[in-house]
Structures are given as C-alpha cells and as structure tokens.
VEXZAVO-199275 format. One record per residue (C-alpha): residue number from 1; x negated, z, y negated. Coordinates in pm, whole numbers. Layout:
residues N
<node NUM,<X,Z,Y>> ...
//
This chain:
residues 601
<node 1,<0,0,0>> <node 2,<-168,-121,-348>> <node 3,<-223,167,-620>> <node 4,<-52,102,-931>> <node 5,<-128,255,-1198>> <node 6,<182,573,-1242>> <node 7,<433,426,-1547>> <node 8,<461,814,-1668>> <node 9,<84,796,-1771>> <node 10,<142,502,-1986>> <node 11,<269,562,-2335>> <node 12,<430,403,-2566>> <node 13,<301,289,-2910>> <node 14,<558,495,-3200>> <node 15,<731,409,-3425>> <node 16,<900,243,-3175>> <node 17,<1191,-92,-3302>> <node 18,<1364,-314,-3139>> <node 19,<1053,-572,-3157>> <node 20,<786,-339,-2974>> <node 21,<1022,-228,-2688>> <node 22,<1084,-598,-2618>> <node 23,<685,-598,-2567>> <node 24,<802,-299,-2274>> <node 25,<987,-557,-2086>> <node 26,<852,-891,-2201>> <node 27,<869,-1150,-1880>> <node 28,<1222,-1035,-1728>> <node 29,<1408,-1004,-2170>> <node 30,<1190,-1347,-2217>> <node 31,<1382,-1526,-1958>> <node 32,<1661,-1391,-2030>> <node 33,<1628,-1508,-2325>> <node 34,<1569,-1846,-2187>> <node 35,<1828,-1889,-1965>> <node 36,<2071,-1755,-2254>> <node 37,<1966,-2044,-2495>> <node 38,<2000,-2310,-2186>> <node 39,<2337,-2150,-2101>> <node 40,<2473,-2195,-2465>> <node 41,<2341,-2523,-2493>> <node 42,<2534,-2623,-2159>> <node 43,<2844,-2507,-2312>> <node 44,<2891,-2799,-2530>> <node 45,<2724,-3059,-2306>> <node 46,<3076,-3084,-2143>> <node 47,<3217,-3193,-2456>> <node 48,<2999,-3481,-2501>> <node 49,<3105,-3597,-2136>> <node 50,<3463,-3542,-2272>> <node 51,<3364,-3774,-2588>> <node 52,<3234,-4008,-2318>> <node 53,<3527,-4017,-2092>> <node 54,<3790,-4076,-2431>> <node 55,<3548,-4382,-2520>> <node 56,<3584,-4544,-2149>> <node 57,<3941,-4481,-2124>> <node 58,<4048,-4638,-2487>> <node 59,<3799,-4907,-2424>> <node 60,<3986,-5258,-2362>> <node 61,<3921,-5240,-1998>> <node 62,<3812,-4915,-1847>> <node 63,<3612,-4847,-1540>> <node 64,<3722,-4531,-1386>> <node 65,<3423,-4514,-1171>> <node 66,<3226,-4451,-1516>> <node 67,<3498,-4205,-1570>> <node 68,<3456,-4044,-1231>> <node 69,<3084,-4011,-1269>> <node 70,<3092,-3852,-1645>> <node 71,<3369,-3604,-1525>> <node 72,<3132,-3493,-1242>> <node 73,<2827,-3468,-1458>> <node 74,<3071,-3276,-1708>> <node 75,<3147,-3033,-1366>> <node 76,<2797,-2972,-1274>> <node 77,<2677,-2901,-1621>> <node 78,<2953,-2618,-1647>> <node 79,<2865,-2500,-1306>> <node 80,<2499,-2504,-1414>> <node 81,<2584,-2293,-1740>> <node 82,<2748,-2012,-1572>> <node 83,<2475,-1975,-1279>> <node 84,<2214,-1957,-1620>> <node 85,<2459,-1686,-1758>> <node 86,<2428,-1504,-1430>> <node 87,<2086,-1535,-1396>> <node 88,<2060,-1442,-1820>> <node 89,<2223,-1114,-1758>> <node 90,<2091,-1031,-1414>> <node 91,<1702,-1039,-1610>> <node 92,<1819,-909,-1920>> <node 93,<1926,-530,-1747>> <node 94,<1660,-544,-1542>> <node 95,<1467,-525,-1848>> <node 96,<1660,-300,-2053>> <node 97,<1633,-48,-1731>> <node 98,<1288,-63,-1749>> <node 99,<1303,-3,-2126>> <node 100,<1573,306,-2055>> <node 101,<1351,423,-1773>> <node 102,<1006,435,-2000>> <node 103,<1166,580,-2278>> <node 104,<1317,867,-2109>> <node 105,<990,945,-1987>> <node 106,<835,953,-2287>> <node 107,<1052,1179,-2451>> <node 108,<1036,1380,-2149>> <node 109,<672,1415,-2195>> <node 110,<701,1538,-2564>> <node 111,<969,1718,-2529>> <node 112,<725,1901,-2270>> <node 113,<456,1893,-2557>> <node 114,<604,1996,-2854>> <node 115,<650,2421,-2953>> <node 116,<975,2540,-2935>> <node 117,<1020,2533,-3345>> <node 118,<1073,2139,-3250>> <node 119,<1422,2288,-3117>> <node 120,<1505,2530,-3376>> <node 121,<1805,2391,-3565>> <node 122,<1922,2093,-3286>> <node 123,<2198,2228,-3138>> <node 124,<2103,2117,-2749>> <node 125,<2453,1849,-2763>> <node 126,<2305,1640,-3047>> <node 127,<1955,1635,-2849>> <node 128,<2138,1556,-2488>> <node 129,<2318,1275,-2735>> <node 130,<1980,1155,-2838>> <node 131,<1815,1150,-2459>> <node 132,<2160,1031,-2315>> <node 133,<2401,826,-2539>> <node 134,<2089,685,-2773>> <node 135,<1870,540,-2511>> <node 136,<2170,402,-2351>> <node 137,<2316,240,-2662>> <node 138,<1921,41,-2674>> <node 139,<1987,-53,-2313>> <node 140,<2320,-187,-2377>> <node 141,<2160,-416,-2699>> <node 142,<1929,-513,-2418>> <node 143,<2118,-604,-2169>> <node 144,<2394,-746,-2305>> <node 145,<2435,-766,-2679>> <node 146,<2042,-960,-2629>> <node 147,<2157,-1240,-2457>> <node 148,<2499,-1262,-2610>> <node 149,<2369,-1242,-2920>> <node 150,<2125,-1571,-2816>> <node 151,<2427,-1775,-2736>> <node 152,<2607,-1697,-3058>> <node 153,<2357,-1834,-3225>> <node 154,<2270,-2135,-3043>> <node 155,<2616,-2240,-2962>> <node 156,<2728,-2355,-3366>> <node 157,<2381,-2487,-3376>> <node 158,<2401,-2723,-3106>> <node 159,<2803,-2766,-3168>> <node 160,<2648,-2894,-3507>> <node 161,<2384,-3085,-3389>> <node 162,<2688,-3302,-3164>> <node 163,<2930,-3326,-3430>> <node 164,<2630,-3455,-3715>> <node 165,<2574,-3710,-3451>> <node 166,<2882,-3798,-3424>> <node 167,<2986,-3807,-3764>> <node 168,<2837,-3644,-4105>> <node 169,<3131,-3664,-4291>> <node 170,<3368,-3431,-3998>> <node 171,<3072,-3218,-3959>> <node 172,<3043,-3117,-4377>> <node 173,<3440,-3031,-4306>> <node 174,<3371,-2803,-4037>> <node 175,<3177,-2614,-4285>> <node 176,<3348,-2603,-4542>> <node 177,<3522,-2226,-4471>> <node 178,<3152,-2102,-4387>> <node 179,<2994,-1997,-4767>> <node 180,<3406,-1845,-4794>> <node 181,<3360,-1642,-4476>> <node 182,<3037,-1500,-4575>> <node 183,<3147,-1397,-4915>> <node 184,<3454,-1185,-4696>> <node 185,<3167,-1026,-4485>> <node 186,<2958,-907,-4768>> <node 187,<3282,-741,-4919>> <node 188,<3323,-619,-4589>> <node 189,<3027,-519,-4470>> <node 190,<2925,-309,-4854>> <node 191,<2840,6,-4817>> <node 192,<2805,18,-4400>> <node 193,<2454,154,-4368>> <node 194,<2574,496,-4537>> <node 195,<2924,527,-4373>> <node 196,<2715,462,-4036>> <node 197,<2495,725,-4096>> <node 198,<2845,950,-4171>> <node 199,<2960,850,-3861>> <node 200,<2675,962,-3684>> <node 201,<2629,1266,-3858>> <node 202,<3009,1346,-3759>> <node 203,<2893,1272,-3399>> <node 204,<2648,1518,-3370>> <node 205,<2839,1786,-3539>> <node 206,<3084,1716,-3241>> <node 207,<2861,1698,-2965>> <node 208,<2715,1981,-3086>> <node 209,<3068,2181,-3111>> <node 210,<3164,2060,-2829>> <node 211,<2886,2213,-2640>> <node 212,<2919,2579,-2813>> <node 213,<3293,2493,-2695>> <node 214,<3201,2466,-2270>> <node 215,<2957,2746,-2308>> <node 216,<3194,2996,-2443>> <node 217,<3519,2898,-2308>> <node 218,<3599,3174,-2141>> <node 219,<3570,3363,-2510>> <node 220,<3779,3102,-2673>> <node 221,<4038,3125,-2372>> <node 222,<4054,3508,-2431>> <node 223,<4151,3460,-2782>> <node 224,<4452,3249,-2689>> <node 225,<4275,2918,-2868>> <node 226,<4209,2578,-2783>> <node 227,<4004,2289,-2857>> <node 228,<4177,2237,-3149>> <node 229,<4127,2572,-3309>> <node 230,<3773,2608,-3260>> <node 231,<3639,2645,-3586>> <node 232,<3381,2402,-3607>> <node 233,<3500,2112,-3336>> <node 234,<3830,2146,-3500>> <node 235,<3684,2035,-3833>> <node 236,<3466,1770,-3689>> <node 237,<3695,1588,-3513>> <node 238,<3947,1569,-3787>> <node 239,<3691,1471,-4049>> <node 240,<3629,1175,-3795>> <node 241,<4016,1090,-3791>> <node 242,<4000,1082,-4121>> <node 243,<3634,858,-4157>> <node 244,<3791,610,-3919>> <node 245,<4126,574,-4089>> <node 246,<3959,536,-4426>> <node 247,<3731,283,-4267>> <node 248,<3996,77,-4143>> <node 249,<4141,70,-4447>> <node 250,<3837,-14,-4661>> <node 251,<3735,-275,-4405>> <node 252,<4101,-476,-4290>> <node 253,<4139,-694,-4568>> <node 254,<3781,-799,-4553>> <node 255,<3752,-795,-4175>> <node 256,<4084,-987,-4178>> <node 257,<3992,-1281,-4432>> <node 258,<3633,-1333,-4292>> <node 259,<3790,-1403,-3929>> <node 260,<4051,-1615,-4015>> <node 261,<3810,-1825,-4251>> <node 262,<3597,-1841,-3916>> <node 263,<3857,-2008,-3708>> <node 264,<4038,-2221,-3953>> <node 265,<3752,-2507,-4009>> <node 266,<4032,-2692,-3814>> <node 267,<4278,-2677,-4139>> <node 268,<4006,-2878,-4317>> <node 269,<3890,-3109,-3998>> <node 270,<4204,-3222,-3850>> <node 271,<4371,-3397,-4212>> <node 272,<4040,-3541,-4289>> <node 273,<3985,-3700,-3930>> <node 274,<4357,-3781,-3947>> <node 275,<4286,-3987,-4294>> <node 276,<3963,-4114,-4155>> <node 277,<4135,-4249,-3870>> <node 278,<4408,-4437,-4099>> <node 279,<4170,-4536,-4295>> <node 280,<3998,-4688,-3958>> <node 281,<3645,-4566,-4049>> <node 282,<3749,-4305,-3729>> <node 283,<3795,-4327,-3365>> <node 284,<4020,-4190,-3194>> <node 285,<3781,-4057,-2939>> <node 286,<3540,-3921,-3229>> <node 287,<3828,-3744,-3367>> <node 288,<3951,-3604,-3081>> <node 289,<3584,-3482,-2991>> <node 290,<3612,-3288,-3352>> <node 291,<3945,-3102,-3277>> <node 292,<3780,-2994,-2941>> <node 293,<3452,-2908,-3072>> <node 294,<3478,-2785,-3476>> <node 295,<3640,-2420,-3396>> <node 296,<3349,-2382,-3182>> <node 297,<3067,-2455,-3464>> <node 298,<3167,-2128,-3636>> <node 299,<3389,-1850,-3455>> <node 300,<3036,-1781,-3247>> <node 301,<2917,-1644,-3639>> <node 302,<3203,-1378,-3519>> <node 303,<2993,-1181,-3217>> <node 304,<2699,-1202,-3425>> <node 305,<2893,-1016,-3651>> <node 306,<2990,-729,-3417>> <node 307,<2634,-762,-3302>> <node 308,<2564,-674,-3636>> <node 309,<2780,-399,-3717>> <node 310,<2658,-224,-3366>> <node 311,<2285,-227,-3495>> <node 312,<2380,-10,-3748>> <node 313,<2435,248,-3511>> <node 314,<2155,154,-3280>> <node 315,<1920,152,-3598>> <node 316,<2033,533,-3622>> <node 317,<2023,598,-3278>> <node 318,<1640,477,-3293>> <node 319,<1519,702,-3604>> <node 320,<1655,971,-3349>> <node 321,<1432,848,-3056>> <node 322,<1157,806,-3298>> <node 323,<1209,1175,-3426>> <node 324,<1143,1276,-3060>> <node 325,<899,1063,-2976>> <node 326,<684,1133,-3298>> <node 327,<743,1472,-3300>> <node 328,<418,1664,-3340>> <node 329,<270,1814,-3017>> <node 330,<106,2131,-3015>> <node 331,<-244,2117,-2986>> <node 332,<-418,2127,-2658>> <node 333,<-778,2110,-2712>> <node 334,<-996,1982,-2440>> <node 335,<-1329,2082,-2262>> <node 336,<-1282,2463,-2399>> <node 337,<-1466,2705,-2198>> <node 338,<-1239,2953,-2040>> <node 339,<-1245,3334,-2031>> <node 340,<-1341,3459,-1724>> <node 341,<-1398,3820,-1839>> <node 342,<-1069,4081,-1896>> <node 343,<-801,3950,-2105>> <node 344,<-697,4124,-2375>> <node 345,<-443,3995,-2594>> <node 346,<-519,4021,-2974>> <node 347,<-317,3987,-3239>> <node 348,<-499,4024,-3560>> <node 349,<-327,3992,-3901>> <node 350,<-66,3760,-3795>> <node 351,<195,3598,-3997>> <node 352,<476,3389,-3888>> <node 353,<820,3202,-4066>> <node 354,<1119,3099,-3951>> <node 355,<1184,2826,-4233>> <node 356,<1154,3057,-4514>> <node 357,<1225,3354,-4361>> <node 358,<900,3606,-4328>> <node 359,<925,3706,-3930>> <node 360,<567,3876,-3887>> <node 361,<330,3982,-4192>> <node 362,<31,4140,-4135>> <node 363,<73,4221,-3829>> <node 364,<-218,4293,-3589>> <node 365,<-289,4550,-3259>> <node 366,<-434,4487,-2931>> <node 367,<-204,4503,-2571>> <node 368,<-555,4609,-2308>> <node 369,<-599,4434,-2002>> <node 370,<-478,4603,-1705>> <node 371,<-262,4838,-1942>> <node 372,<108,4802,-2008>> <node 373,<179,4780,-2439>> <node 374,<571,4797,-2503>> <node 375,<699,4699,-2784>> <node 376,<988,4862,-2951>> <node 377,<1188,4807,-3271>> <node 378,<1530,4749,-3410>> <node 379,<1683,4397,-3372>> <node 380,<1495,4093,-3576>> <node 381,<1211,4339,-3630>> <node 382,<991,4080,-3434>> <node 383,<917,4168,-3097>> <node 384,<1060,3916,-2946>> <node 385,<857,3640,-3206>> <node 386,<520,3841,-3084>> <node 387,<565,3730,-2742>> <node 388,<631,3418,-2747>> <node 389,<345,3272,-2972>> <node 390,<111,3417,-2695>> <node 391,<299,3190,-2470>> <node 392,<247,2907,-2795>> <node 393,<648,2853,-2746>> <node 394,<600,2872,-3168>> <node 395,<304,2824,-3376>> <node 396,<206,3117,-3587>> <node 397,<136,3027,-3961>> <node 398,<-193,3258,-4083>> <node 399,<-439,3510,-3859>> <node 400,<-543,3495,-3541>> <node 401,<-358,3546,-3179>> <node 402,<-691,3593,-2876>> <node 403,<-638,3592,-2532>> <node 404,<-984,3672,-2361>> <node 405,<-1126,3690,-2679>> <node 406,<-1060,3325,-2743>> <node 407,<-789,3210,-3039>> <node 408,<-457,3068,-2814>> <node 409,<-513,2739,-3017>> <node 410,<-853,2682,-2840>> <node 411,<-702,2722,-2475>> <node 412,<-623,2431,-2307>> <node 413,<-254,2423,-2309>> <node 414,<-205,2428,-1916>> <node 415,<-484,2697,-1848>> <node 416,<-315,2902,-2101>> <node 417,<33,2920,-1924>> <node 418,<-100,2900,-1592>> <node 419,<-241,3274,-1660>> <node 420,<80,3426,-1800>> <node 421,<371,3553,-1577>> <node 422,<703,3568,-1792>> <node 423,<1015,3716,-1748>> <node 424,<1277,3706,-2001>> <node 425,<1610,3863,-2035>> <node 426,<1810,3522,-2043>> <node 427,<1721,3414,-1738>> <node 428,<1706,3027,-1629>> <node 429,<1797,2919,-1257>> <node 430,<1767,2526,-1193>> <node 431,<2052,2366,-1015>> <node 432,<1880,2356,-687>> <node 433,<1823,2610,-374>> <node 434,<1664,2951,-406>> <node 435,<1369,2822,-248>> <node 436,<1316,2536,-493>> <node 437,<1348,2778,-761>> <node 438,<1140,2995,-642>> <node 439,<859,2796,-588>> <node 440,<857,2659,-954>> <node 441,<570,2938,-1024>> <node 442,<339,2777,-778>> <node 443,<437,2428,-608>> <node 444,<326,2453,-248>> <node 445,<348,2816,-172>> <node 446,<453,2859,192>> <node 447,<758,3002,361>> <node 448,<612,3331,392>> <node 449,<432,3370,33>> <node 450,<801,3330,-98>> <node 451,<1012,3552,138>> <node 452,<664,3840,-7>> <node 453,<748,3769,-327>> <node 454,<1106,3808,-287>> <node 455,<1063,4091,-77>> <node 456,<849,4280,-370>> <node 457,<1154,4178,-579>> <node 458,<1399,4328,-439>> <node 459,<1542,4029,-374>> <node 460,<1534,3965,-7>> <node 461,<1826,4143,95>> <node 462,<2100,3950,-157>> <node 463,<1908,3621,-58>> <node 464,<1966,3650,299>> <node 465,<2311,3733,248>> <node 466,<2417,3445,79>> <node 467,<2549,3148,329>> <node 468,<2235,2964,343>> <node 469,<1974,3219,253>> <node 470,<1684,3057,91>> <node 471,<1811,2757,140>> <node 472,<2155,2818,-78>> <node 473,<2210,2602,-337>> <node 474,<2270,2834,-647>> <node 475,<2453,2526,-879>> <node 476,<2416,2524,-1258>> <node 477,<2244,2818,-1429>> <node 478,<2268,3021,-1085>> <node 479,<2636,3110,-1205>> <node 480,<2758,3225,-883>> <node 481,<2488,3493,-907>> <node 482,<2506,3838,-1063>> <node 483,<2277,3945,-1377>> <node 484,<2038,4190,-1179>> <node 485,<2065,3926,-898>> <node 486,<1893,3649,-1110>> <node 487,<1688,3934,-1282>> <node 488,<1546,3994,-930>> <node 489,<1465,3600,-905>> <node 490,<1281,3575,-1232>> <node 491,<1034,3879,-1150>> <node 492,<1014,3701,-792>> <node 493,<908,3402,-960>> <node 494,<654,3593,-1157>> <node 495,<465,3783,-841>> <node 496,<474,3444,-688>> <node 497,<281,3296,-963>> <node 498,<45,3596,-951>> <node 499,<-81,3541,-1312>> <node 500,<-276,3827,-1500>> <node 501,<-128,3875,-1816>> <node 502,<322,3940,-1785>> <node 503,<513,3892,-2089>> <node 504,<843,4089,-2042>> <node 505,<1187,4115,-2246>> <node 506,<1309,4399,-2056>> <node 507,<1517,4341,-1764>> <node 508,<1719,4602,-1776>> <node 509,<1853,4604,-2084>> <node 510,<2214,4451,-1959>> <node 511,<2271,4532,-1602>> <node 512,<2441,4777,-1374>> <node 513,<2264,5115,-1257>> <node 514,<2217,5011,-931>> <node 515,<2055,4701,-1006>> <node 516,<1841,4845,-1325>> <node 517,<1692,5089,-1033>> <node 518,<1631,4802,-804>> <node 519,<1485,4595,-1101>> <node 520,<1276,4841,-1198>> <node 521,<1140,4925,-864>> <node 522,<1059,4547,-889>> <node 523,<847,4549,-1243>> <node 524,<651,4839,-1131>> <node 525,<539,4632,-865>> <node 526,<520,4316,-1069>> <node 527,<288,4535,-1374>> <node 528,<27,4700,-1133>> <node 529,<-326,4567,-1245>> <node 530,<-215,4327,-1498>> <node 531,<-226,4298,-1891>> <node 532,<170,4368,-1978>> <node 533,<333,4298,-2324>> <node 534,<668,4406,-2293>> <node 535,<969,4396,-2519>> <node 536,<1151,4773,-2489>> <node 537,<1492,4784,-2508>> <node 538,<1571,5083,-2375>> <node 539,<1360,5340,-2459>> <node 540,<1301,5550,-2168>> <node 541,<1171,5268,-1920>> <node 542,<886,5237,-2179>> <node 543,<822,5591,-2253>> <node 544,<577,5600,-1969>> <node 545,<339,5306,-2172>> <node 546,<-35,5338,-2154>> <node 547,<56,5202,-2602>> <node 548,<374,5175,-2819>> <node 549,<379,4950,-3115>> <node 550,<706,5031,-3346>> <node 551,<809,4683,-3518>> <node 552,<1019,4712,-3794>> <node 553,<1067,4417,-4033>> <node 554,<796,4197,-3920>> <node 555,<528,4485,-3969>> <node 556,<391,4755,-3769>> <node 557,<592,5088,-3808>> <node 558,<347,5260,-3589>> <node 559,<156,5254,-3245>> <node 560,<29,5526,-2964>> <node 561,<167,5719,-2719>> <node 562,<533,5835,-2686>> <node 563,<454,6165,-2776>> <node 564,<244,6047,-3068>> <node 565,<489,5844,-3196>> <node 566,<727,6156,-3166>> <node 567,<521,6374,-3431>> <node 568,<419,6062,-3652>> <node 569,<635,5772,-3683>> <node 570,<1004,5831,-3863>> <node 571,<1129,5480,-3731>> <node 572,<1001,5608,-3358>> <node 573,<1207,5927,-3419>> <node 574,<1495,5758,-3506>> <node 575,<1523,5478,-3248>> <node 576,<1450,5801,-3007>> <node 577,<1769,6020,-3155>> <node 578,<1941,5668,-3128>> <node 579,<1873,5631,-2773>> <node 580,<1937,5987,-2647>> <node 581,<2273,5973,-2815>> <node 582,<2344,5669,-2691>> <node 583,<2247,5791,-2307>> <node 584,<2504,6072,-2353>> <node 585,<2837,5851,-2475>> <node 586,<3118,5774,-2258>> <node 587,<3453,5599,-2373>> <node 588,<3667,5799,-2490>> <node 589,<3421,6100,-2565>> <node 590,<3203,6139,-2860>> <node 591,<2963,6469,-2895>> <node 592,<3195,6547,-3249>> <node 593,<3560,6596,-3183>> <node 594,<3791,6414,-3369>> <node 595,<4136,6613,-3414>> <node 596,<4421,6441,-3221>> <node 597,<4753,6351,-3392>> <node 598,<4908,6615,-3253>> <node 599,<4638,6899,-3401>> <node 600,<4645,6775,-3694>> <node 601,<4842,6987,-4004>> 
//
C-alpha cells in the first residue's frame, strides 16, 4: 500500500476566498467546469437542428431523409448534454467534499490551537453554525451553484452567438429589455450587503438562543414557558419575521420588474420578425428559430442573479471561516529543554483581564511540588482564572507563570499538558463507552491499567453495574450518569494519565454525602506524591493543606496554614464563620428563631 502523505498535515493558505479553495480541488471543479460549459453549449445546438429541419421542410421539395438525419443529430446532441450535466455535477461534489472535508480539518486543528479566550463571547450555536451550516453553504456553491452558475452564463452567450448569425437585426431586439432589467436589479439589489450581514447577525443570535434553549429546557419547562417566551429566542426570531417581511417588501417591486423585463424580449422579437417577415427580408424558418430561441438569450441572467444574492451570504459565511482559521494560536515554542527536576508551579506578579475587567493583579505565590496548595476565596475572586493559565487554557497579560522553573510560554505546548492531571467540577464525558473515555488520558493503556485506575476511583463498582460494564455506552455528556458517578470518572481519568502536577476544582462541592466520601477517598489517592493546585470550595476538605492562598478580588488576601490563616487573615475568618454556619443549617431551622404567627403580639 503506497504512503501518502496524511491530508490533516497539510494546511491551508488564509485568508481563504472562493478563488484559493478552488486551488483545494482544482482537476475534479476544473472539469466540472468543463463539462458545464459543453453542456450549456449543447443546449442550444438542438435549436440550430430545429432551424435546419424548418429550412428542409419549407424548401420547394423536401427530403425527409435530410430531415430524419438532422432530427437524430438534434437527439444525440440532447442526450450528449445531459450525460455532460451528469458527469458536471458528479465532479463538481466530489470536489466541493474534498473542499468541506479540508476545511473542517483545519478549523479542527485551530480550534485545538487557539486559548480558550478565542471562545469567550461565541456562544457554542453560532460556532457549531460556523463549523456546520458555513462550510456547508461553500460546498453547496461548489457543487452546485459552480456549475450552474457556468451554464447561466454560457447559455445567452451562445443563444447570442446563433441568433447574430442568424440575423443582427432579431438579435439587437432580443436585447433590447436587457440595460431595463439591470437598472430593476440595481434598485433591487441597493443596500443588500448590509441587510445580509443583519440577516446573519439575526442567525447567530438564534442559533445561539436556541442552544441556551435545549440546554436548559428542563428550567424553562418548570416555569410553564415555551419557545416562544424565552427571552432572548423569542426576540430573535421575531426580529427575523420582521427583517424578512420588510425585505420582501423593499425588494417585490424591484424583484418583480427585473424578471418580467428578463422574459419579455419576446414582446419586442415577435412584432419585429412578424414585420420583417411581411416585409420579406425574413424567413419563416429564421423567425420561427427567434421565437424558440430569444427567451433563452436572457432569462439564464435570472440564476446568475440568485447566484448572486446567495454569495452574499456565503461571503459572510467565509469572514466566519476565516475568523477561525486565522485565529491566533497560542504559542508553542519548539526545541525547549524540559524540566526534569521537581516542579513547582510559580506564579509571580501575575496579571490577567477579561476584556476590561482586572481578574488577577499582582498576584504571585508558589504551590511546592509534592505538596497540596488550595486555593480559597469568594466567587470571581480568581481561583478558578489561576488554574487554568497553568494549563495555558487563557493567556495571562503581565508577570510570569513557571512550571519547573521554566515560564509556561517556553514549554512546548504538548509536553506542558501531557504533565498535568485535571479534574474540574463540570465534568465532560464523550458520547462513547466508559472504556473509550477512559482511555482519553493515555491512548493504549490496557484492560487492566483501566479497571486500576477505576478501581483507585472508586469507580469500579457503579461501572460494573451498568449493562455493559466498561463497555456501556454512556450517550451525550454521560447524562444517564449521576454527578459523583462522572466525578469518579474524571479522577479515574486523571490516575490513568499519571501526570505530576493535578489541577483540581473541587469535586465535592455539589454532590451527595455518600458520594463526596467516596470522591474523596478517590483524590486522596489521586494527590499522594504529586504537585496539587486545588480550587476549595468547601472549606473543610482543604483545611488539611500543606498552604492556603485566600483570593479575594484578583489579589492575595493571605496564605499559610489553616490555623495561620485563623489568627491573621479577616477574609479567612470570615469564609470560616461562613462555612461552619453553613455546615449547621437545615430547611426549615435557622440557629436564630424567628417568632411564628401565632407568637407573635
């Protein structure tokens, strides 16, 4: 079997148009191409036969053999178009599915590449849109507005070619509606590049809506609402009831006149050929070739039109690919020599925005190897923004973040993650088996290295009960799953891996009793001997930390020991009191009575 070289290494040259993607697929869209032109060409050839046969059979004496023959030629050169059509369209997808299949890969690839501030602010319907409903829009200009759009404009030329031929004067008739038609279309057509882009903009809001609406139906559904009443998808969709009606009625009377001017040239041929004919400067065979063959010299001009108005969208749906594919990857130097030694993780003065919002300023400490640093904090203090620029998901704006002693930016990309183990509170199961999930963290890890891993998870046990056991298919998002269930997976997927340094968001912070004993049976075993940075929740599953840092509004509140940060740190003491309280409150209880109707004076 020959060795080709892999199509996912190749890449594709940005910004990317309509002309450089042809270059993607150039032999099977040139053909088609070719075949297209033949195929519109052969669509008037029968005409001429037509022409032919009308000047035998109104000759003096007619030989119907002649007529016989043309009338066969006129047969085989229709058959002959539509097997050039066939063929046309047949090479024109096969091109624009090797255009749809390159360009998902490539935005695969950077959307691999990129940080995760790429994401911040696309809502993940308008990006499914763009790697969906865009790239399939390109392969339908490909496939079939390509070749279609060939034909329309070699059908009126060679249409015109015949009737000049036949006669000049006929032929200046035909035209006359043309310079009329394309004065409708401009009045038509004013304006479309920015109501296209309103359009679009409409469709993203409701992709986006309408992807807030699936996730949280079951919220919506508790409320008693609908579709219709959704806030946001509610206002989208009508503000796209109301672009399309006042579209349609800014457009008909243009739209309206520049068709009918299209298809009339007939009004102006037929009296003219008529006179001509009286005159007896016309045959009757020319003139009947003009009534067959004038409409078709300029209602083509009508597909190139649609043709038109769809690359407005597809011109929009490109500056979205291009977006992706242009999108700035975060840097992965190469050759950098890695740390071999104990990795610490330093972060030392660090600042970070989200847009203009300061996240982290100033902020620097160091989480030891083989030691377990917790961080703690109200909500939006930054703890969870600390974590995840060690794991470069964002790219920190000003100071320094060292792993090993090294700055993150200097670590190869793929060494980098392949060292850190994370586990996050929102927990993401691919629609496949437990077993394929599991062995995400490290692709060819036997039967047995799994069912350990599991097994130090506490995991095992709920696996083998379910009808399959590891080979279960746990369907989208692991939803028939409980929370401590696909808690337990994530830290299995973590001692699989085996990496050195663990970045936690604490496990526990939403699930049952049982299972927060059973998860945190499983995180002592998954923390042993390795550098942990882990986001504390609640308080007294970090207490035990060889160092507390207190976050509170981007900056460091204070750091030690629990019992340091007891005596010394106010925010500590107050997140403690918090806590405590918190530990001791039941519905319906509260430690200060409140006086019931009844006891009251």
């Amino acid at each position: 079997m020959k060795n080709s070289k892999p199509m996912q290494q190749e890449r594709i040259s940005t910004p990317i148009h309509f002309g450089n993607l042809l270059r993607l697929a150039s032999r099977p869209l040139g053909w088609a191409v070719a075949t297209a032109i033949g195929s519109a060409a052969l669509s008037i050839a029968p005409f001429w036969f037509i022409y032919r046969i009308a000047v035998e059979l109104f000759s003096a004496q007619p030989d119907m053999a002649v007529v016989w023959q043309l009338a066969w030629w006129a047969l085989g050169l229709l058959a002959l178009r539509w097997a050039l059509m066939a063929v046309s369209h047949v090479l024109a997808h096969t091109g624009a599915f090797a255009i749809q299949h390159r360009l998902r890969l490539a935005m695969a690839r950077r959307l691999g590449e990129v940080p995760l501030s790429f994401f911040a602010g696309r809502g993940s319907g308008s990006m499914r849109r763009t790697l969906t409903d865009d790239v399939n829009g390109l392969e339908g200009f490909y496939a079939h507005l390509l070749p279609d759009m060939v034909a329309a404009a070699v059908v009126p030329l060679a249409a015109l070619a015949l009737l000049f031929a036949a006669d000049w004067r006929l032929a200046l008739a035909a035209l006359v509606p043309l310079p009329l038609a394309l004065l409708a279309q401009w009045w038509w057509m004013r304006g479309i590049g920015g109501r296209m882009r309103e359009w679009n903009d409409l469709q993203k809001r409701i992709a986006n809506q309408v992807g807030e609406y699936v996730r949280g139906v079951h919220v919506v559904k508790s409320f008693g609402l609908d579709a219709r009443s959704f806030g946001e998808l509610a206002t989208a969709v009508r503000g796209a009831v109301a672009w399309v009606e006042g579209y349609a009625k800014d457009s008909s009377g243009g739209w309206v006149l520049f068709t009918g001017l299209l298809t009339a040239n007939l009004i102006t041929v037929a009296p003219l050929g008529a006179w001509l004919h009286a005159q007896g400067t016309l045959d009757l065979p020319t003139y009947v070739l003009f009534l067959l063959v004038a409409p078709t010299a300029l209602a083509p001009l009508l597909r190139l039109t649609f043709a038109l108005d769809e690359q407005f969208q597809r011109a929009e749906a490109m500056g979205r690919i291009n977006e992706v594919l242009q999108a700035q990857p975060s840097a992965d130097p190469v050759g950098s020599r890695i740390p071999d030694g104990a990795l610490d993780v330093d972060f030392i003065d660090l600042r970070h925005r989200y847009g203009e919002r300061l996240a982290l300023d100033g902020v620097s400490f160091r989480a030891k190897a083989g030691r377990l640093t917790a961080l703690v904090g109200p909500s939006g203090s930054g703890k969870s923004t600390l974590v995840r620029l060690v794991a470069r998901l964002y790219e920190f704006e000003s100071g320094s973040l060292q792993v090993g002693g090294m700055d993150v930016r200097e670590w190869p990309l793929d060494a980098l993650l392949g060292r850190l183990g994370i586990v996050f509170q929102d927990v993401f199961l691919f629609h496949g088996t437990v077993r394929e999930n599991l062995a995400m963290a490290r692709p060819g890890a036997s039967d047995a290295q799994i069912e350990t891993a599991a097994r130090a998870a506490r995991a095992h046990d709920f696996i083998m009960a379910l009808p399959q056991g590891y080979d279960t298919s746990l369907g989208d998002r692991g939803a028939g799953l409980s929370g401590g269930e696909r808690q337990r997976l994530a830290i299995a997927r973590a001692l699989l891996k085996n990496a050195p340094i663990l970045l936690l968001d604490e496990a526990t912070a939403s699930v049952d009793a049982e299972n927060e004993a059973l998860i945190q049976q499983a995180l002592d075993e998954l923390c042993r001997g390795r550098t942990v940075l882990m986001i504390g929740h609640r308080l007294h599953s970090v207490m035990h930390a060889d160092h507390i840092v207190v976050m509170n509004g981007g900056v460091i509140a204070g750091q030690g020991t629990h019992v340091e940060l007891l005596n010394s740190c106010l925010i500590y003491q107050c997140l403690w009191r918090d806590h405590e309280q918190s530990r001791d409150w039941s519905l319906g209880e509260s430690r200060h009575a409140t006086p019931t109707r009844e006891s009251r004076p």
